[in-house]
PAZAPA-4460 file (N, C-alpha, C; in steps of 0.05 Angstrom, whole numbers, plus 32768, in hexadecimal, padded with zeros to 4 digits):
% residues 113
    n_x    n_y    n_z   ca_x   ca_y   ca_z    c_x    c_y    c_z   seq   type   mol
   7C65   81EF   7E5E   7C5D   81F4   7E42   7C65   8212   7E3D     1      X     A
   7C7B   821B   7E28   7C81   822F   7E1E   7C61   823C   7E10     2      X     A
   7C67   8256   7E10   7C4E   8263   7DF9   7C4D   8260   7DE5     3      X     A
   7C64   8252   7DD3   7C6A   8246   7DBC   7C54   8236   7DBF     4      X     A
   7C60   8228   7DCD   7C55   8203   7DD0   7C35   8208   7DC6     5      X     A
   7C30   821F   7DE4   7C13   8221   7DE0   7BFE   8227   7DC5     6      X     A
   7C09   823B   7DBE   7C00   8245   7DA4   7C08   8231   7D90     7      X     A
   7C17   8222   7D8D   7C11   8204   7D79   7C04   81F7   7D7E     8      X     A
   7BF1   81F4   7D90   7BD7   81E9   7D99   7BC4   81F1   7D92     9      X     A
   7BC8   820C   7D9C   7BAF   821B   7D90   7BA9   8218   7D7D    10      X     A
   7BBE   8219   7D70   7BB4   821E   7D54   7BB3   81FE   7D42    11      X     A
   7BC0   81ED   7D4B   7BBC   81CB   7D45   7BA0   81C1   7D4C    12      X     A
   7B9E   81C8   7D60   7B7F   81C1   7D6A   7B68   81D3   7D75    13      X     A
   7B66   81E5   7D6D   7B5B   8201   7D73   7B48   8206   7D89    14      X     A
   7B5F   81FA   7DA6   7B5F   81FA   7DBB   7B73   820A   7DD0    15      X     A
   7B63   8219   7DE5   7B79   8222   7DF2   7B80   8212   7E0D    16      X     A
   7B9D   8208   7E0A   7BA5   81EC   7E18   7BAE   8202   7E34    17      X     A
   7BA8   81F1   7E4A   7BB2   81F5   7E64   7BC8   81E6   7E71    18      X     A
   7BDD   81ED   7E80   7BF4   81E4   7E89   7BF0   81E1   7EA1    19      X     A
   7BF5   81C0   7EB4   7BEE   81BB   7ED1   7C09   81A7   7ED0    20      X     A
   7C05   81A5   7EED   7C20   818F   7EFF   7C05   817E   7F09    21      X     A
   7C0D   816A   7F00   7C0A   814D   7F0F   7C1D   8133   7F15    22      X     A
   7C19   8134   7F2E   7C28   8118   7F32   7C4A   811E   7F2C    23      X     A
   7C57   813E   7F2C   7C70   813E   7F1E   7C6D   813F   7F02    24      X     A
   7C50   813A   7EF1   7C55   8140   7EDB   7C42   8152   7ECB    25      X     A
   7C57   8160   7EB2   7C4A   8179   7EAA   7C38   816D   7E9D    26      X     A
   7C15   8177   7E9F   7C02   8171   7E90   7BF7   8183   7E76    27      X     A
   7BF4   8181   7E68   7BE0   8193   7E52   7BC3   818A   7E53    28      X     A
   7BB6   8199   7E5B   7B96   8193   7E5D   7B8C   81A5   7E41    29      X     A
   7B7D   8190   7E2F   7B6D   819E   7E15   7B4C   819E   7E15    30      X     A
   7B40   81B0   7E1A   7B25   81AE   7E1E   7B15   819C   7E16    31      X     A
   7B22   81A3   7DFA   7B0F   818C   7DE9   7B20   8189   7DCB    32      X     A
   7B2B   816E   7DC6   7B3A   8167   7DB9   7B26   8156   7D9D    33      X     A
   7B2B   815B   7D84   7B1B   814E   7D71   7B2F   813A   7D6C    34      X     A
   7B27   8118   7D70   7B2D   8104   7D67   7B2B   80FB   7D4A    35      X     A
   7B3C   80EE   7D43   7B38   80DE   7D2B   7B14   80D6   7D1B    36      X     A
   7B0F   80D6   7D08   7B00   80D8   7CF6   7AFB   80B0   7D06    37      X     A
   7ADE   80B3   7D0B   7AD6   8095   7D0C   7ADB   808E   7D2C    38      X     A
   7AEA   80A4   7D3C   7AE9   809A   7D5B   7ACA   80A4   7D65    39      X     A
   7ACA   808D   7D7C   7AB8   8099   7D8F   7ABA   8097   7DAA    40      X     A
   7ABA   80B2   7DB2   7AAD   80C7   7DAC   7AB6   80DB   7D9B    41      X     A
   7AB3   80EA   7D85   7AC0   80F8   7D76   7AD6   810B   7D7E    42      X     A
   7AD6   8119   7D96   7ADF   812C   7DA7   7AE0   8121   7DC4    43      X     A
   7AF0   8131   7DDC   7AF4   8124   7DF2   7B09   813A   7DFA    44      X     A
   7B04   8142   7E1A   7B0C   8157   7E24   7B30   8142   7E29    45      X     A
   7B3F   8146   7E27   7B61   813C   7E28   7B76   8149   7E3D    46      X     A
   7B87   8132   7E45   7BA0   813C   7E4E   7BB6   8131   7E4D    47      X     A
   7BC3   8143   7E3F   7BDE   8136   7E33   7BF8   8140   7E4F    48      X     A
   7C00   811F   7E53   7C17   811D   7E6C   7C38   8127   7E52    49      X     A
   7C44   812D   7E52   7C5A   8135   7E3F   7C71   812E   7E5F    50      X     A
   7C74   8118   7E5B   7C8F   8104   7E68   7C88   80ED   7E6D    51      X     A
   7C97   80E5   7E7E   7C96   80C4   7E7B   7C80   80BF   7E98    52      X     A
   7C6A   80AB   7E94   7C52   80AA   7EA8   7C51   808A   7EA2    53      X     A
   7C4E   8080   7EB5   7C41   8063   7EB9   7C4C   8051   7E9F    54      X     A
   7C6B   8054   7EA0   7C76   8042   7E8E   7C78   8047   7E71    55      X     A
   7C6D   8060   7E64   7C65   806B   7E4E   7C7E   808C   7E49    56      X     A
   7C7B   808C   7E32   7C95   80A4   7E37   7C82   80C2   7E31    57      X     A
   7C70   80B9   7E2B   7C50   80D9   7E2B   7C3A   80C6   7E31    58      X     A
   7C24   80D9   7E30   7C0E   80C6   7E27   7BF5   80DE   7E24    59      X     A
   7BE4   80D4   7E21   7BCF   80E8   7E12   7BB1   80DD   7E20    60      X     A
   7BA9   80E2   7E30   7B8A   80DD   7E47   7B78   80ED   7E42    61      X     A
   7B5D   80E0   7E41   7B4E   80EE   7E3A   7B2F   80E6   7E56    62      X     A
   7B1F   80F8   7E4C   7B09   80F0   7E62   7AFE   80DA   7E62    63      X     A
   7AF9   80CF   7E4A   7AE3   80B6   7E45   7AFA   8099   7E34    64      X     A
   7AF7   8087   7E3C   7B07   8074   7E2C   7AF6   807A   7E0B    65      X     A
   7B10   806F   7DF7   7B0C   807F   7DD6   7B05   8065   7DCA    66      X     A
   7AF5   805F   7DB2   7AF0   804A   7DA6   7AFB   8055   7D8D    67      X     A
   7B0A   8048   7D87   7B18   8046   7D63   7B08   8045   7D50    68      X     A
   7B10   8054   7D3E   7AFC   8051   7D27   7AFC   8038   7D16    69      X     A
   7B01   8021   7D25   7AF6   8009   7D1B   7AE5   7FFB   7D30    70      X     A
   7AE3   8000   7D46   7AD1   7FF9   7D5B   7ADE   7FE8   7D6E    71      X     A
   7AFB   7FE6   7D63   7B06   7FDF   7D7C   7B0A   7FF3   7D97    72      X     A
   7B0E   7FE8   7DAE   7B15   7FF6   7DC9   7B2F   7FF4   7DCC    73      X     A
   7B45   8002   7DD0   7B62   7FFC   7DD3   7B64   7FF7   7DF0    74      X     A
   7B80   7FEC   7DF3   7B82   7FE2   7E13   7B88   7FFD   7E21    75      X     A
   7B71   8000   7E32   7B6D   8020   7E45   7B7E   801C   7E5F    76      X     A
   7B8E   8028   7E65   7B8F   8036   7E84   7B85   804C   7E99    77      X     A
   7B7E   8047   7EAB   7B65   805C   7EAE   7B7F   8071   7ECA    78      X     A
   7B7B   8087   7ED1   7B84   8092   7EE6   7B81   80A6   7EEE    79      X     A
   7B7E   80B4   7F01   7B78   80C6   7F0F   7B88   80E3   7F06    80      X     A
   7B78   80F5   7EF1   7B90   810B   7EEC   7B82   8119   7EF2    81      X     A
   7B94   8135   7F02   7B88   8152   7F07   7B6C   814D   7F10    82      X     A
   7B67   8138   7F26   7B4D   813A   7F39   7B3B   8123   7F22    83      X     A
   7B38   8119   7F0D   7B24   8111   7F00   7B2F   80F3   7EF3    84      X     A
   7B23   80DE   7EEC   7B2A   80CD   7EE1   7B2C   80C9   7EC6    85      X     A
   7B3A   80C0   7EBE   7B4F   80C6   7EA0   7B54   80AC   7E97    86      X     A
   7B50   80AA   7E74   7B56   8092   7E6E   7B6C   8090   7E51    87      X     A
   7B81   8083   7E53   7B8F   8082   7E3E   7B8E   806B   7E2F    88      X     A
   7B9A   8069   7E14   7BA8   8052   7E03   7BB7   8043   7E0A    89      X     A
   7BC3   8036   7E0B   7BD8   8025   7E06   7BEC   8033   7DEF    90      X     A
   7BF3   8048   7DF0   7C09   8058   7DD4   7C24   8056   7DE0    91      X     A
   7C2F   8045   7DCF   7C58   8045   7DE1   7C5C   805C   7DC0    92      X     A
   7C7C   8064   7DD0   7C8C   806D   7DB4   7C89   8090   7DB5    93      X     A
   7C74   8098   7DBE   7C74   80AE   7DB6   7C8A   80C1   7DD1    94      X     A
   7CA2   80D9   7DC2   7CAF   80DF   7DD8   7CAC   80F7   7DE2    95      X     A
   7CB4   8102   7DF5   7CA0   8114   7E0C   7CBA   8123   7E01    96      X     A
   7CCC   8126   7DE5   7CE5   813B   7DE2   7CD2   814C   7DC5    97      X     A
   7CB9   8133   7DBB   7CAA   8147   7DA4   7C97   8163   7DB4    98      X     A
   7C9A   816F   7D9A   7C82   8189   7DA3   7C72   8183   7DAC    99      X     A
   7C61   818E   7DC7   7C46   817E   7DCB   7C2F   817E   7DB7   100      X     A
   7C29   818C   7D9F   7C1E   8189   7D90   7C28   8175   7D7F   101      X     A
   7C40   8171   7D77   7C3D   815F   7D68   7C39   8144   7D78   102      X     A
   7C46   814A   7D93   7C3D   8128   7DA5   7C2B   8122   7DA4   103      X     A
   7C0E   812F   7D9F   7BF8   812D   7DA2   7BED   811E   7D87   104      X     A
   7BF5   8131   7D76   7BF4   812A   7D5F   7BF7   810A   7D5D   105      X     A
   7C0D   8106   7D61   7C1E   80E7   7D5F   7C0A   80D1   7D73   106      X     A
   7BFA   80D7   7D8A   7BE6   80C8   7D94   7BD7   80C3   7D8D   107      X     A
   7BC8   80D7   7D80   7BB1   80DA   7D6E   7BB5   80C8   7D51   108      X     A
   7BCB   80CE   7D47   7BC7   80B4   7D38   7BC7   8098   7D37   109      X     A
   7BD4   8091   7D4D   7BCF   8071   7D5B   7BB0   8073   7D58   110      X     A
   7BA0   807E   7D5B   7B80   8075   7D61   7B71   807B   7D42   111      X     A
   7B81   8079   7D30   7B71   8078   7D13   7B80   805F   7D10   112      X     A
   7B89   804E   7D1C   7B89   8028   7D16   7B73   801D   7D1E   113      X     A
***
């Protein structure tokens, strides 16, 4: 993650994001990320994989599986990141060549369906 990168974070989600290797892949860890209006849990500490992981070309993990703001559960994958267990969406499409803010961005809106 360039300091660019970073500081579009910051300032997108007014978080200061951390950069790790896992597994070969670069992670962004966000302390605490504010979800979509109607999820629950409203917020959720995150980590965004930016390349291709478990068949997916990014993906966006968070601590707690997310409930949609219609009360559905989306289909979760759960896995082991940076020491802790991590649960994602089911999100195809999004590409690990966008800004990581806007990749994030682009996850986050899959979960206001």
């Amino acid at each position: 993650m360039t300091a660019e990168e970073a500081d579009a974070i910051k300032e997108t989600f007014g978080v200061e994001p951390e950069a790790y290797q896992d597994g070969g892949n670069e992670c962004i860890v966000l302390p605490v990320l504010r979800l979509p209006t109607g999820c629950k849990p409203p917020e959720a500490m995150a980590i965004f994989v930016r390349g291709p992981v478990g068949g997916y070309q990014s993906r966006l993990f968070f601590e707690v599986p997310i409930t949609l703001s219609n009360g559905s559960l989306p289909t979760i994958h759960s896995q082991m990141m940076l020491g802790r267990e991590m649960h994602a969406a089911s999100i195809q499409g999004i590409p690990p060549t966008l800004p990581p803010h806007q990749a994030i961005l682009a996850h986050l809106q899959q979960y206001k369906k």
